[in-house]
C-alpha positions in Angstrom: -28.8 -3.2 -15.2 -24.8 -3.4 -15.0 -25.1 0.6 -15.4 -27.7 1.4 -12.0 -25.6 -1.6 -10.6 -22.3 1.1 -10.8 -24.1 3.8 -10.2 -25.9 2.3 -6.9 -22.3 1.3 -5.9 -20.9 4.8 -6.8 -23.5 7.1 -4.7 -23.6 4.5 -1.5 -19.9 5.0 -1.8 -20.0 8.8 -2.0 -22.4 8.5 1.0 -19.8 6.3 2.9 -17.6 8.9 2.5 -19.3 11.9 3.5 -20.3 10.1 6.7 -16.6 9.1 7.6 -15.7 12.6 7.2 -18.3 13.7 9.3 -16.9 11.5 12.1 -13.5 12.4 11.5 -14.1 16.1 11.7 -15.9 15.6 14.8 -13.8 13.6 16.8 -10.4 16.0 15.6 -12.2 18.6 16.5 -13.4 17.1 20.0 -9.3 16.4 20.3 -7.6 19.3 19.2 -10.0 22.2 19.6 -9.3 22.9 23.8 -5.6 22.4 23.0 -5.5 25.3 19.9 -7.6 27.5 22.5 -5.1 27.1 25.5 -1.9 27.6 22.9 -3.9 30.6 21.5 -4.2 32.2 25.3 -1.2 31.2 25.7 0.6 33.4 22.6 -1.9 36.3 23.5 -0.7 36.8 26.7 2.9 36.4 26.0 2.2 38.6 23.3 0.9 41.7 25.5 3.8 41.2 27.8 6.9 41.4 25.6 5.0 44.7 24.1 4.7 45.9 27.3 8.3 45.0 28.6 9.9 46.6 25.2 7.3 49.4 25.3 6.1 48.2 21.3 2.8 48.8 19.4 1.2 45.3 18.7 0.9 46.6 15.2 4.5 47.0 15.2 5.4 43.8 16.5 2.9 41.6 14.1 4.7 42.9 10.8 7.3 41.6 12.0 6.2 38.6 12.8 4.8 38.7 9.5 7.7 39.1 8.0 9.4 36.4 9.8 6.4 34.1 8.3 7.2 34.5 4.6 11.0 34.1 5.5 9.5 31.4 7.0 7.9 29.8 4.0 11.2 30.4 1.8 13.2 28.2 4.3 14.9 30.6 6.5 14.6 28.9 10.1 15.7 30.1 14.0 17.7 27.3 14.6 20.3 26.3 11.7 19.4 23.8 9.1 21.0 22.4 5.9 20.0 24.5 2.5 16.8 23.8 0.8 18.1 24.1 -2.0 21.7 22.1 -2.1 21.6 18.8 -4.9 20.8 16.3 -1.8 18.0 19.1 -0.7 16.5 19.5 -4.3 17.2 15.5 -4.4 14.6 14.9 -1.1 12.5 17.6 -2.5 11.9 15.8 -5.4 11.3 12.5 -4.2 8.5 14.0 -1.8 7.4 14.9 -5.2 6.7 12.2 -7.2 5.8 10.1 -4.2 2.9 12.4 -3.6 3.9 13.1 0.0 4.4 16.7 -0.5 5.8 17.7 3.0 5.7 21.3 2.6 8.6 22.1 4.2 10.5 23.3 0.6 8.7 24.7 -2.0 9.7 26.5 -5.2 9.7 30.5 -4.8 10.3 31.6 -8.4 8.0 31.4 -11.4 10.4 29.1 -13.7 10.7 26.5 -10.3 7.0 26.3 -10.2 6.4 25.9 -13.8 9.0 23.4 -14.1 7.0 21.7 -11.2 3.8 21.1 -12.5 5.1 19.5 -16.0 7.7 17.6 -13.8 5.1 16.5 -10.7 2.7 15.5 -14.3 4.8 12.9 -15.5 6.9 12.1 -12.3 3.4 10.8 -10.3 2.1 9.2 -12.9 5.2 7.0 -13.4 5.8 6.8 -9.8 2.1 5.1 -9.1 2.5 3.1 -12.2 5.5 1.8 -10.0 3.4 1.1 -6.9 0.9 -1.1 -8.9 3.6 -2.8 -10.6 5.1 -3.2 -7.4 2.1 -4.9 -6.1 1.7 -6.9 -9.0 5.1 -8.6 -8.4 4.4 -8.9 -4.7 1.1 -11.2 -5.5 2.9 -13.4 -8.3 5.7 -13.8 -5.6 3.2 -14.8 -3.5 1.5 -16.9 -5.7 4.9 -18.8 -6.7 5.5 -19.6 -3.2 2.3 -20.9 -2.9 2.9 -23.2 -5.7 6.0 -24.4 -5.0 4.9 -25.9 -1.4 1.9 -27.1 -3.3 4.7 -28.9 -5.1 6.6 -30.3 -2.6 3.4 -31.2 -0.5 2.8 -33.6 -3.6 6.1 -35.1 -3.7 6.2 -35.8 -0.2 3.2 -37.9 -0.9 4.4 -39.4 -3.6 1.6 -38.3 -6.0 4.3 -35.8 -8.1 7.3 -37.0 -9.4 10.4 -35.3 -8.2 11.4 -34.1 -11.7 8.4 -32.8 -12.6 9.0 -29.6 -13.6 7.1 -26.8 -16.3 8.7 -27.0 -19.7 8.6 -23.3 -20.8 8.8 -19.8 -18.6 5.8 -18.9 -20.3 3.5 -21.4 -19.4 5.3 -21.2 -15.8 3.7 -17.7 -15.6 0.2 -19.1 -17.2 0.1 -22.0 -14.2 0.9 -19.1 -11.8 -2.4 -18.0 -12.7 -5.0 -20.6 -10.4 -2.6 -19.6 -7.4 -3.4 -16.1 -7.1 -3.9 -15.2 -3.2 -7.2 -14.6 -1.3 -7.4 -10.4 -1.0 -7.7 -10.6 2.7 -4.0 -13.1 2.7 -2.3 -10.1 0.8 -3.9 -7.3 3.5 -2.7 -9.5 6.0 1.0 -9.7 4.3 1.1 -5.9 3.9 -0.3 -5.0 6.9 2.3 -7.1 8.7 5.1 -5.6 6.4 4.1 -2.4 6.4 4.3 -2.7 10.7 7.5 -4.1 10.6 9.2 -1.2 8.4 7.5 1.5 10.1 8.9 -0.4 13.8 12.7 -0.4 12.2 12.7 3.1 10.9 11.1 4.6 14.0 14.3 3.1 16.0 16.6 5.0 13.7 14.5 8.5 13.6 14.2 8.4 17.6 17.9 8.6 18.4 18.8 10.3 15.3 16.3 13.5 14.6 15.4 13.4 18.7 11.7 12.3 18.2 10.1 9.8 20.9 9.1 6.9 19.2 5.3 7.5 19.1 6.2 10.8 17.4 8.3 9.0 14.9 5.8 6.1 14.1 3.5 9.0 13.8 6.0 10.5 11.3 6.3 6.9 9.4 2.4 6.4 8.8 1.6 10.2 7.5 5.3 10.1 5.1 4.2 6.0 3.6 1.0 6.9 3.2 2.0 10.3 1.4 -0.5 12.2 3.5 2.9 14.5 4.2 1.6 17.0 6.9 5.4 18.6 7.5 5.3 18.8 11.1 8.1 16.8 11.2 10.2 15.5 8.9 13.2 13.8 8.8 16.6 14.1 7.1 16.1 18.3 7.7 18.7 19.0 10.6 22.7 20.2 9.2 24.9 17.5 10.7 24.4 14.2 11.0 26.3 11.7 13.0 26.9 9.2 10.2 25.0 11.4 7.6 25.2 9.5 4.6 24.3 6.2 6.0 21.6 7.8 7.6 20.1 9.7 4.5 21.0 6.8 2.7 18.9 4.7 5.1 16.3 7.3 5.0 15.5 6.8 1.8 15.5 3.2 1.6 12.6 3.2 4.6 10.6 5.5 2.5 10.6 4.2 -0.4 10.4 0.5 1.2 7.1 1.9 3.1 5.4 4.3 0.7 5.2 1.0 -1.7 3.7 -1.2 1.0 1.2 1.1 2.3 0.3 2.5 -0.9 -0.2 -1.8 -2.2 -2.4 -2.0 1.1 -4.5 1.4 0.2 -5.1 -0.4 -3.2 -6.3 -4.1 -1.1 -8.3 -2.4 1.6 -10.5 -0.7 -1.9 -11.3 -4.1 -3.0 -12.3 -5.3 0.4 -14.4 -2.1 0.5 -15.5 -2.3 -2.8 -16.9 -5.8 -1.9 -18.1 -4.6 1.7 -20.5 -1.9 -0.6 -21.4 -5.1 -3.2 -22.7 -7.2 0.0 -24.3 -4.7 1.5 -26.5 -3.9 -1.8 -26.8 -7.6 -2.5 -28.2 -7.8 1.3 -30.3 -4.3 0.7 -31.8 -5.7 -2.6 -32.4 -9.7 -1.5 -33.8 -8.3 1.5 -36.9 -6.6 -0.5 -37.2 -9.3 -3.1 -36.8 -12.2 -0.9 -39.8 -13.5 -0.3 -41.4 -12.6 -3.7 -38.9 -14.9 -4.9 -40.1 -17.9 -2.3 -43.5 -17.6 -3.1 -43.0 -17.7 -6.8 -40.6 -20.5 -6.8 -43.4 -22.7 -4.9 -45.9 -21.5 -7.4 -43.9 -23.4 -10.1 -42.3 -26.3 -8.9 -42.7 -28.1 -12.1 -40.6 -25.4 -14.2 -37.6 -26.8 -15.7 -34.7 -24.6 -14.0 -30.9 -24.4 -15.3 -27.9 -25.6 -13.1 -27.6 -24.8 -9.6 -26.8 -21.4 -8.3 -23.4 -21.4 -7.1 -22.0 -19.0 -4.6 -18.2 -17.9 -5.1 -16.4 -17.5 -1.4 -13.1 -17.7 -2.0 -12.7 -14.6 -4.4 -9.2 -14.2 -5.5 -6.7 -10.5 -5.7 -8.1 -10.4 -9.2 -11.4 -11.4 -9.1 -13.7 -9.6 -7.2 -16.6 -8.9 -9.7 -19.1 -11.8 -10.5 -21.0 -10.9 -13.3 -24.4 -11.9 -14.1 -25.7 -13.5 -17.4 -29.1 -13.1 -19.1 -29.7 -17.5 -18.0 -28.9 -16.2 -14.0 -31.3 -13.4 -14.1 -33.9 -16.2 -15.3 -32.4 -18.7 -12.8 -33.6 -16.4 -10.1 -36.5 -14.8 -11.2 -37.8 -18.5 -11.7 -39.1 -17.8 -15.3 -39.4 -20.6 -17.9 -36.1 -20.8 -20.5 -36.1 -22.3 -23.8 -34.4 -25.0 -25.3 -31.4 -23.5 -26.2 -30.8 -21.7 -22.8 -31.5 -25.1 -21.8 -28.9 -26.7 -23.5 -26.6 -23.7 -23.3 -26.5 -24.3 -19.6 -26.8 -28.0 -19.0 -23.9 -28.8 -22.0 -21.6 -29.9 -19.2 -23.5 -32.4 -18.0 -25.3 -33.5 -21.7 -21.6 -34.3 -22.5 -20.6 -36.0 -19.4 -23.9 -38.5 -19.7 -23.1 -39.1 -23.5 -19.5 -40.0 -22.6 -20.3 -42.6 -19.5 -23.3 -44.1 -22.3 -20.5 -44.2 -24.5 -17.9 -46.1 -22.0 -20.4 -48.5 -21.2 -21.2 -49.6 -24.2 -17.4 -49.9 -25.3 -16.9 -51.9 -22.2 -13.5 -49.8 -21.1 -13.9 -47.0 -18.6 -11.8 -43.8 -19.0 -9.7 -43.9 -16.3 -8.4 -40.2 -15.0 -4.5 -40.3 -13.6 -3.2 -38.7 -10.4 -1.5 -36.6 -12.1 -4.1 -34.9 -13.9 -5.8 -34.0 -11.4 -3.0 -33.1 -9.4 -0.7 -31.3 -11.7 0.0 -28.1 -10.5 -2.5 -25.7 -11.5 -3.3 -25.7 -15.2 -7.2 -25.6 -14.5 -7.0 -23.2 -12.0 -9.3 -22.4 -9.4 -12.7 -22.0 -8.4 -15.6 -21.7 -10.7 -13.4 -21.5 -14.2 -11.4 -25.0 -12.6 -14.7 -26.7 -12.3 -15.7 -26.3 -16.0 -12.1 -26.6 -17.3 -11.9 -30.4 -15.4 -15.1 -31.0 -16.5 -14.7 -30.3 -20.3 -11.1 -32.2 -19.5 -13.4 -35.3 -18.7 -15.4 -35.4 -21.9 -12.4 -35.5 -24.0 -11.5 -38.4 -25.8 -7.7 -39.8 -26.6 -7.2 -40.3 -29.1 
């Protein structure tokens, strides 16, 4: 079942896909197509008049406009530019590398360079992403310790946490951090707005600097963070700066600052879409079974059910999966358990009656202190909290 589940998820993915490229290749080519036409008719007549001015062949004139291509591609420009190939030029080189954005603009011309490349672009990218996630990993415990903390203080204010109350150990600081985790859509939104705000600030030091209007360089920032790397522009690429180093340095600060943020929000907006597909399969498959499931549950109104089915809504960074059990496929299907799944699934509550019995006939009710109940976030949250507070309440002191 788990198996079809993935491979349901995979295909309707795939699908997904395909049909967003579709789109995307239609509207581009709605866009651009009269424009590459016009440019085209454009060169073609230019073309036959400089042959005819300078009294040329056109099969003259396009080798050497060839030729001019492959100089070209090795770096050799009209206008003059730094070298490609200085240290600060290998240095930007590289670090379109192993950031995957790949901006075309230098590439390697002898066999040792591009051999060296793909052993060097192996390990670089892979350590580089590994980076990223860790990155994003750091950016949700931040998050998660700042929600705590004004947890905290929310508590103190109130009196309900006393002001020294603090975690022992660092270790068991990390472990509490661990019910605070933040909703995926509170992250997108963080990211989003980060990502927005670093793009904004390096578009007002590209315009003035490399020339650009500022759509063009906000167009520049969203294809260099996201590592898409067309290299129709690209920054850092002229030979004099005014302020150079504090402009290359800031160069590289903004990239790296927004290839990490946007790459973090690429990784958050696949969970929401990865829970978009779950819904709509949950909604494709309750949708045929629906009301076979009504009628047989009014068929047997006398069989003895497990627990209540719960619904999880707030679904953390880290847990967007629920799995089923064996008792929920029953609990649903409306079939007759035994004992043991029985038990198995009503043990909670079993121990909670045996412990009020218990209280009452000792005469002395457990009593359950604020701070318990209110202490940070041992327990944690959602479903997991539940059954740890629960299992908290049938223990005895002892």
């Amino acid at each position: 079942g788990r198996l079809n589940a993935d491979n349901a998820r995979f295909l309707l993915l795939a699908v997904l896909i395909v049909l967003y490229m579709l789109c995307g290749a239609a509207v581009f080519s709605a866009i651009e197509l009269p424009t590459e036409r016009e440019a085209k008719e454009r060169w073609e007549e230019r073309l036959e008049n400089f042959t005819r001015r300078h009294n040329l062949s056109r099969a003259e004139l396009r080798h050497f406009l060839r030729e001019y291509e492959e100089a070209n591609v090795a770096g050799i420009r009209v206008d003059d530019i730094r070298p490609r190939w200085d240290f600060t030029g290998a240095f930007y080189f590289v670090g379109t590398v192993v950031s995957t954005i790949g901006f075309g603009m230098t590439t390697p011309a002898t066999v040792g360079g591009k051999i060296f490349l793909i052993f060097y672009g192996l390990i670089g990218c892979a350590g580089t992403i590994l980076f990223f996630n860790l990155f994003l990993e750091r950016l949700i415990t931040v998050i998660a310790y700042i929600m705590k903390s004004c947890h905290e203080r929310q508590l103190r204010r109130k009196g309900v946490l006393p002001h020294n109350g603090r975690r022992g150990s660092g270790t068991s600081e990390v472990d509490s951090l661990a019910g605070w985790k933040p909703s995926v859509y509170y992250v997108m939104l963080i990211l989003c707005v980060a990502s927005l705000i670093i793009s904004c600030c390096a578009s007002a030091m590209y315009t003035p600097i490399e020339g650009w209007s500022y759509f063009d360089s906000l167009y520049f920032c969203f294809v260099a963070f996201s590592t898409i790397g067309f290299g129709d522009l690209v920054s850092s690429q002229n030979i004099k700066y005014e302020s150079q180093g504090l402009y290359r340095f800031g160069n590289f600060v903004f990239i790296l600052m927004g290839v990490c943020c946007i790459y973090s929000l690429f990784n958050v907006i696949s969970i929401v879409i990865k829970q978009s597909i779950n819904w709509i399969l949950k909604k494709l498959d309750c949708r045929c079974c629906h009301r076979c499931q009504r009628k047989l549950f009014r068929s047997r109104r006398n069989v003895v059910m497990p627990g209540n089915v719960r619904s999880r809504r707030n679904i953390s960074i880290e847990t967007d999966v629920v799995n089923d059990s064996d008792t929920d496929g029953r609990r649903l299907s409306g079939e007759m358990i035994s004992m043991k799944d029985f038990l198995a699934s009503n043990k909670v509550s079993l121990a909670i009656m045996q412990k009020q019995l218990s209280e009452t006939a000792n005469g002395y009710p457990r009593q359950m202190s604020c701070n318990s109940k209110q202490n940070g976030f041992s327990g944690g949250v959602g479903a997991l909290a539940i059954m740890n507070n629960r299992l908290a309440e049938t223990s005895v002191d002892r």
